[in-house]
Each structure stands twice: as C-alpha cells, then as structure tokens.
N, C-alpha and C positions, 0 to 999 in steps of 0.2 A: 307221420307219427313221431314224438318228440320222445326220447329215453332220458331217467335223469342221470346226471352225473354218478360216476362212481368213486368212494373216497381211494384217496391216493394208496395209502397203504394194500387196498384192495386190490387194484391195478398192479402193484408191487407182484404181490402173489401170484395174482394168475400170469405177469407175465416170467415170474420162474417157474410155474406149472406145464405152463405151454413150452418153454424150452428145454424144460428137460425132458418134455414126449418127446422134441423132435430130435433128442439126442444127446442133448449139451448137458453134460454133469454138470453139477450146481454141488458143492463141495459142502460139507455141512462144517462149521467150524465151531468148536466146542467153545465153551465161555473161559476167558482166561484164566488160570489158578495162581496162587502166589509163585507154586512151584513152575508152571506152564516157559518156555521163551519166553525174552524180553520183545521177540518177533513183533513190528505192531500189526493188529489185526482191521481188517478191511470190515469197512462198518455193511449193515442191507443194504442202503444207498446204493454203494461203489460200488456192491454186488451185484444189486439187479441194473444202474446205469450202463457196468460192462456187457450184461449178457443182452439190454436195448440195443446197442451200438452191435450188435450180430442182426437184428430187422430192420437197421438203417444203414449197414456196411461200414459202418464207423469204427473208428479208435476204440479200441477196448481203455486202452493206458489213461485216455483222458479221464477216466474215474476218477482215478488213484490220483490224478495231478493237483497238488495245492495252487494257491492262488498264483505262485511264480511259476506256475507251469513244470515243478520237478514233483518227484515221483519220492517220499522218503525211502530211505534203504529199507529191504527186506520187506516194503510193502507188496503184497499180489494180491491176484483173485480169480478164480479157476480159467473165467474167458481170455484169462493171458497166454499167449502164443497157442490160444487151441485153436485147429481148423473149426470153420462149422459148417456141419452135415449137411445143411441146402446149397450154400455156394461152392463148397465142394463138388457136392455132388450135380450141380448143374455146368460148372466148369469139366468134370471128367467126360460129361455128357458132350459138350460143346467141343470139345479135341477129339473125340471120335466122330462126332460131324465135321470135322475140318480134315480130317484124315479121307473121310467118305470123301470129300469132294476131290480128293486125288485120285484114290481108288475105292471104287472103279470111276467115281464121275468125270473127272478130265480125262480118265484113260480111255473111255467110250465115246466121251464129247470128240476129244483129237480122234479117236480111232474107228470114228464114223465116217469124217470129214474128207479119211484120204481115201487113197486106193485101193483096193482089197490085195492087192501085193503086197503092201505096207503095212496091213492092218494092225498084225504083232512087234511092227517094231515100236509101232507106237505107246504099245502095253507092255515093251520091255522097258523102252527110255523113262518111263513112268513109275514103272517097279525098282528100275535100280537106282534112280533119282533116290525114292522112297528110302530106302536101305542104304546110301552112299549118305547123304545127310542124317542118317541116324546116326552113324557111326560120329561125322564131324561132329553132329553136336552134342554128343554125350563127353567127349572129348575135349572138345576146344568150344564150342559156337555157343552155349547157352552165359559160358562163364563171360567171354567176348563181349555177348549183347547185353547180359543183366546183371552182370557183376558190377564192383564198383574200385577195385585195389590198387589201378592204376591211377583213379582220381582224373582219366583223361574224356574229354567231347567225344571222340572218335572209337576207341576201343572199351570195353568195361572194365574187366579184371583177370586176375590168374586163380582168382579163390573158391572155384568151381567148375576147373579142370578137371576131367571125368566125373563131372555130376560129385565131386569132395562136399563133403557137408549140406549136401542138396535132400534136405527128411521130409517130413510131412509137415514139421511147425513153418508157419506162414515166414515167407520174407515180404514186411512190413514196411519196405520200398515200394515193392507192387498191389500186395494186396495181404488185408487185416484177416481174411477168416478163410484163405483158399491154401492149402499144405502147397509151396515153394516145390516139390517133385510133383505135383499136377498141374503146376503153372508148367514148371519148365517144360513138361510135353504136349499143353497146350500150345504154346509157344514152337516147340522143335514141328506141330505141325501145319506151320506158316514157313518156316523152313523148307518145310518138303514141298510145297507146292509152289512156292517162286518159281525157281528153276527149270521147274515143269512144264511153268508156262511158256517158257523160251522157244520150247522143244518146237511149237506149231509156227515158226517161222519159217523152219529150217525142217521142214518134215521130208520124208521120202529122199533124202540126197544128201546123209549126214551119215560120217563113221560112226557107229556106237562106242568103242573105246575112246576115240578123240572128243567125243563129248562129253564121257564120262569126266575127263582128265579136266576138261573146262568146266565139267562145274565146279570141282574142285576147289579150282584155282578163284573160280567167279564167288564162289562162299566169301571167303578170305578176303578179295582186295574191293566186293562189292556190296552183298549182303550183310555180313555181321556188322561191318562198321555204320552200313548205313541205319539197319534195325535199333542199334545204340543210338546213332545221332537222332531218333526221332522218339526212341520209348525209353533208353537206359537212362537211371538216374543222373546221373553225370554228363548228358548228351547233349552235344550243339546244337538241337534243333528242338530238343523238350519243351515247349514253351510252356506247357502246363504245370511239368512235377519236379522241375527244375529250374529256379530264380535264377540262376547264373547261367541259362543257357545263350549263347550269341544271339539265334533266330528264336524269336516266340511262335513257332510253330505250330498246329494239332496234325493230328494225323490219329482219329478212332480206330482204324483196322485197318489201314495197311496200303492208301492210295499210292503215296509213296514208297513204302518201306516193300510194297509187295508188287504190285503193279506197275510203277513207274520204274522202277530196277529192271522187272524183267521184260516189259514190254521195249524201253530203249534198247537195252542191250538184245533183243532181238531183231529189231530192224539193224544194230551193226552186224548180228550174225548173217541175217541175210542176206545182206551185201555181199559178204566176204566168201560166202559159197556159193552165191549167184542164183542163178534162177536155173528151176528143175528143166532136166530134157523136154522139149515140148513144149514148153510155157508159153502161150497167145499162140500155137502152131494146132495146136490139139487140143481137143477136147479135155481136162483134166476135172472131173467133175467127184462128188462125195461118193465113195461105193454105197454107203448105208446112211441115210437118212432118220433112220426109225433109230439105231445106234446114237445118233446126234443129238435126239431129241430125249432118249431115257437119260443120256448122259448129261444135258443142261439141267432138267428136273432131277436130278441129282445132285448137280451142281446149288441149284437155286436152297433143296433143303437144308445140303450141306453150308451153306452158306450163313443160315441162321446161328450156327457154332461159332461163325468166321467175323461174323457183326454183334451179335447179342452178347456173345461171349466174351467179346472184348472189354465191355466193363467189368470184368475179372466178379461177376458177381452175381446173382439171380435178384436183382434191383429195379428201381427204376429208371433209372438210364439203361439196363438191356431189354426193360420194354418198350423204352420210347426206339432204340436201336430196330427189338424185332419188325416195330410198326412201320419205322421210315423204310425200310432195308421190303418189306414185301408193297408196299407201296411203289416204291420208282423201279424195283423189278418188272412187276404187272404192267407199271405205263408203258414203262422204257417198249416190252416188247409187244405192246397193242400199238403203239406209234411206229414201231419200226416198219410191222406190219401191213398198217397204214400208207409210210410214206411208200413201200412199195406198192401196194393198191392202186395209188396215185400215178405213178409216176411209170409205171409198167407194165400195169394192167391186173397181176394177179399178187397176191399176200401169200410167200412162202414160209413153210413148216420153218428153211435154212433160218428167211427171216424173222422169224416169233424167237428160233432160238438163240441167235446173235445178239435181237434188242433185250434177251431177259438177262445176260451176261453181259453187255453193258448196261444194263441197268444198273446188276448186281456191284458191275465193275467202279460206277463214278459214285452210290450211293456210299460206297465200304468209308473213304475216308469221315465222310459227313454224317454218316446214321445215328452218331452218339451224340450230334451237337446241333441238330437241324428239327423244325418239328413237321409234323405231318404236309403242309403245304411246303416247307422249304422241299421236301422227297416228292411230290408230285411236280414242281418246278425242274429237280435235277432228271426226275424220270422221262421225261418231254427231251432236256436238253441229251440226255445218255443216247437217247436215239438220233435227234438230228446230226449234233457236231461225228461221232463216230461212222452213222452210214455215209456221210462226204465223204470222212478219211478213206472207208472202207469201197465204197462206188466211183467216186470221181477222184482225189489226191492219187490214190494207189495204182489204178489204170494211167494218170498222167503223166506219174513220176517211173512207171514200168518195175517195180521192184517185186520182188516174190513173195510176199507175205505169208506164205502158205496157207496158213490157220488165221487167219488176219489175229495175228496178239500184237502187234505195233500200233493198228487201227482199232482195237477194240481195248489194249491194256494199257497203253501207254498213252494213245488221244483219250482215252476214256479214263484213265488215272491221273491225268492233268488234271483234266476236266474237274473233275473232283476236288482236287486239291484247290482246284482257286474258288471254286462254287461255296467248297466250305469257309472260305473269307470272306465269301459276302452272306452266307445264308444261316451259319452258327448264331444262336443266338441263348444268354442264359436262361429263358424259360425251359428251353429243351434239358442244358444242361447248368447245374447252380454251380461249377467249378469255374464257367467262362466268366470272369468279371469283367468290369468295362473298360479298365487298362486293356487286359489282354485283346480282349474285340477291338475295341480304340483303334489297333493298329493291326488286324487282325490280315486283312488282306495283301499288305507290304510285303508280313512274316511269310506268308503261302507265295506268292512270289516266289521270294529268297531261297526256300526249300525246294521248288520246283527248279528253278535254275540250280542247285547245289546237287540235288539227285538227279539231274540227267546231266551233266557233267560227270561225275563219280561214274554213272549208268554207263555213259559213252565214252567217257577214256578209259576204263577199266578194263571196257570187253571189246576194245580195239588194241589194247597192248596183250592182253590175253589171247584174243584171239590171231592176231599175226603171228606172234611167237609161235602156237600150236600147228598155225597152218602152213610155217617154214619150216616145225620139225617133222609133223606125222601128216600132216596133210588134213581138211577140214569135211572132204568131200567124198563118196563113194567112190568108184569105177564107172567110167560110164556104161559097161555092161553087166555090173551087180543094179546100179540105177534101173538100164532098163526092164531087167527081170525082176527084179524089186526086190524091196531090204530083207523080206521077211525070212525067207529063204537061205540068200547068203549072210546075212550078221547072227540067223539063228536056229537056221538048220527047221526051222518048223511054216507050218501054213497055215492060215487062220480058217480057210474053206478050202474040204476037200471034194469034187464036183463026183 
C-alpha cells in the first residue's frame, strides 16, 4: 500500500504534538512587541529541528547555528540543555541492570562456584566492593574519568569532586538528552563491578580487609585512569570522540576499560597468593550449581544495561548493541557446550554458563560497532579461544584461577578488543568513518598492549606493597575451616 506525502508544515506539528505527550515542553513564545527584549527569538524551524534531534539523539544547538556554525547571543530554544524523558529514562533503566549484574548476579554467579564454607564471603567481597566504590566515586572517580579541567590523556578533572555541579542538564561531552547525574551512576556502576570481578581469582584464600584496601588503591593507579584513556573527552585512547587522542582506539562497553583491567590484574593477584590448600590434591568442586546458573542469567539480563546502554541513548545503535550482545551470548554458550559434548563426552550446566559469560565477555567491546554476523563470528570465537585458556593453558601453566576471570575476562576481553578491529564496520555504526577503520586494527593492538601493561604493573606494585605490610593471604587454618565463618562471623547453610 503506497501513503501520500504529507506537507512539511504538517510533519512540523505533529512532531511537536508527539513530543510534547512524551513529555518535552515545547515553550510557546509570544510574538515580539516593540516593547518586548531585543532577545532574538527562535524561529518554528529551530524549534521543531531541536526537539527532531531528541528522535535522532542529535545536537539540539545545531538549530540555532548560522551558516559559520556559531550560535547568535541570547539565542535558545526550550530542547536546550533539557534531558529527554526516553533516553533518560532508558539509561536510569540500564544502570540498575548494571548494578543487577553485581548484585546479586556475580554475587551468586562467584558464590555458587565456591565452596559452601566460602559462600558469604563471596557476597561480602561483592557488597563492600559495591559500597567502597560508591563512596570513591562520588568523591574523586566520576570527576577523574569524565571531567575535563586538567586538559590531560590520563586523568580528567577536579570539577566534579563530590559530584560539584553534577544536575540533571546533560553534559554534552557525553551525551545531548541523558541529565549528567544519571550518566555519572550509570557510569559509577561499571565502577562497582570491575573490581568485583577480580575477587574470583583469588576466592576462598584472601583477607577481606587486605582486599578491601587493594581496591582502593587499584581504583586510583588502574581504573580511573584507564576508563579516561578510553571514554574521557580528553583521553589517549578515545579514538572516536577525541581528534587529538594518541591511539584511535573503540572500546563500546568496556572490553578494555572493564575486563582487561580486571581480568589481568587478577591473574597477578593469583600468583601473588598462590594456590588454595588442596589445589590438584583434592577434589575442590562448585557447592551449588543451580546458584551458578540463576546467577549467569542474571548476569546475561543485566548485561543488556551494560551493552545497550552504552550508546548513552534508547537509539539505534543500542538496538543494533541489544541484537549483537544476545546473539554471540546464545552462540558463545551452545558452542561451549558443544565443544564439551565433543571432546568429553557430556555438555555441562558449568559449561552453558561460562560459554554465555564469555560470550557476554568478548561481545561487550564490539556490540556497538559489529552487525549481526560480525556477533555470530565473535560468538563461536568467545567459546573456542577462552575454553583452551580455561581447559588446557590453565592446567599447563598450574596457576589458580579460581573463578577462571584471567581465562574468561582477560583472554576473552582481548579477544574482543582485536575482533573489534577487524569486524567494526560503519553500517553498524555511521560514527566509524573510513580513516578511523583504515587503521582500525593497529589502534586495538596499541590499546591492548597499553591496558595490560597499566593492568599488570599496577596490581604487582600494589599488590607487593600490601602483601609486605598486612599480608595478602588467610591463615592456613581460617583457609581450611573457611572464610565465611572467621572474616564474618556468619554461615551461608545451617544443616
């Protein structure tokens, strides 16, 4: 069926009708009087191009801009620095699923995996994680990663120290229609769950105080700066929203910034605490399974927040995100599945839930920039390259992985990172131009070698330091009776 055109003026209307049901005031502006301001007044045009540019994520400014691109003085028009009610409100949405995927979903994922001695400590290291990063980054860490005052690659600014001036009018650094206090807690809950992920290296044989104190310290010389080198305006590895950055980097959601930080710097922690009593002697198997498995599907939902949401917008690039992101989940953990089928004889619950969290894990950097075949290509690869790290490198090299986050976060956050230089492409997304791509694979190189360098010097000077003043490791008879008990006085089952 063919519809005819509608005349433009008409289109004008309804789409200030429609925007202003879905919330956005449309200012009515009286006709000027002799006596009226010399104020100049924004023509319908400017008015209905600002409140368009809110259904295409765009610049409102560019209205009001004359042909040299400046703005006359005292010119506006209501969709100036106003949030709007959909990307608002699908970003609020998307940092309480990012929050979900800490707690409870890694809290249950980790807290299945270990031993039922252990089981709360792993819901404390979770919880205080949670609460110990809140505090940094209302403080210091949102200003660090998304400020701009120092004008430096590496740090951002001091101009939003304790969240100062942090309201609801958008910072139009990051994003045109989302209020600047719902990013920044979208954002503080990528924060809270790096860290987190450390925790399953080093499970069941870690002080709780000494750990606390190290993430601390791991926020500061490893996190903040690297989240700026990759997303802050001013960042050395920005390749996208930053012309002067060194590395023309991407990074959608966080392979590096979230992943590769904490899965390296988990395989130095493991090292450095050794391997749990018992380790290849004994049996040290998951007490709960069924806990493992609510907590990945947990994980996988909360993850939509953690990829979709990343285009700071309810758009089409966090559609094309939601589609790649449950795509190479699904494969990743039918392949993993598989390759155990194969290779072993039976397809475990363990394995469905490892392959959907690497899946989750390599597609995060690439879901914004990759289209539906590039996420069925990383989905295949999420499972093969990680079950080697995870079956055969880890048994070879004898290291304790606990929770495999070295072989699921860090091989599988490379992984990611370079897949997205070869498999980004600007159909997915129209910000990639062909400079950028041009050279796109070199830049993901460069970044990956820059974050696990930063990843492994940081949390081997950190970590020595801690583990010559307070020591890194339990008792080996709080060990063997387990954490739960003596770091917290409670038991997760009482028989």
């Amino acid at each position: 069926m063919r519809y005819l055109p509608l005349p433009t003026p008409l289109i004008h209307i309804i789409v200030l009708l429609a925007l202003s049901a879905a919330g956005i005031a449309v200012a009515q502006q009286p006709s000027p009087s002799p006596q009226a301001s010399s104020s100049p007044s924004p023509t319908l045009e400017q008015r209905v191009a600002g409140l368009e540019a809110y259904l295409t994520n765009g610049d409102p400014s560019k209205a009001l801009q004359d042909k040299d691109g400046k703005i006359p003085d005292n010119l506006t028009i209501p969709a100036l620095n106003a949030s709007g009610p959909g990307h608002n409100a699908w970003m609020m949405t998307a940092a309480a699923l990012v929050l979900f995927m800490t707690l409870p979903g890694l809290a249950l994922f980790y807290g299945g995996l270990v031993r039922r001695k252990n089981a709360l400590s792993v819901l404390a290291q979770c919880f205080g994680i949670t609460g110990l990063v809140t505090i940094l980054w209302w403080a210091f860490g949102y200003s660090l990663v998304f400020g701009k005052s120092f004008n430096n690659p590496f740090f951002g600014g001091s101009e939003y120290f304790f969240l100062n001036n942090v309201t609801s009018v958008p910072n139009t650094d990051y994003a045109f229609w989302v209020s600047q206090n719902v990013y920044a807690m979208y954002q503080m809950m990528f924060a809270v769950i790096t860290p987190a992920l450390i925790i399953g290296a080093i499970a069941e044989r870690t002080k709780y105080t000494t750990l606390m104190i190290f993430m601390v310290c791991w926020m500061f010389v490893v996190y903040f700066p690297q989240a700026h080198m990759v997303w802050g305006i001013t960042g050395f590895m920005n390749g996208l929203w930053n012309p002067n950055s060194t590395i023309k980097a991407i990074d959608f959601a966080g392979g590096t910034v979230v992943h590769m930080t904490s899965g390296w710097s988990a395989l130095v922690l493991c090292l450095l605490v050794g391997p749990r009593i018992g380790y290849k002697k004994e049996p040290i198997a998951p007490h709960s399974l069924v806990l493992c498995m609510v907590g990945t599907a947990m994980l996988w939902v909360g993850w939509y927040g953690f990829n979709a949401g990343s285009a700071v917008a309810a758009d089409a690039i966090a559609a094309n995100a939601f589609t790649t992101t449950t795509l190479a989940t699904a494969i990743a953990a039918f392949t993993w599945a598989l390759i155990e089928k194969i290779f072993r004889g039976k397809a475990s619950v363990l394995g469905y839930c490892t392959g959907a969290v690497a899946g989750l894990v390599v597609i995060t950097p690439a879901c914004g920039y990759v289209s539906s075949t590039g996420a069925v290509i990383i989905g295949v690869l999420a499972a093969v390259v990680p079950y080697i790290a995870v079956s055969i490198i880890k048994p070879a090299l004898n290291y304790d992985d606990a929770l495999d986050t070295f072989g699921v976060h860090a091989v599988g956050g490379t992984l990611g990172a370079l897949l997205t230089g070869l498999l980004a492409t600007g159909k997915a997304n129209s910000n990639l131009t062909e400079k950028l791509l041009s050279t796109l694979f070199v830049s993901q190189v460069e970044a990956v070698i820059v974050t696990i360098i930063l990843s492994v010097v940081g949390s081997v000077i950190i970590g020595f330091v801690l583990k010559a003043l307070l020591g890194l490791r339990t008792d080996p008879e709080i060990e063997t009776a387990g954490l739960d008990i003596a770091e917290h006085g409670e038991e997760a089952y009482i028989d």
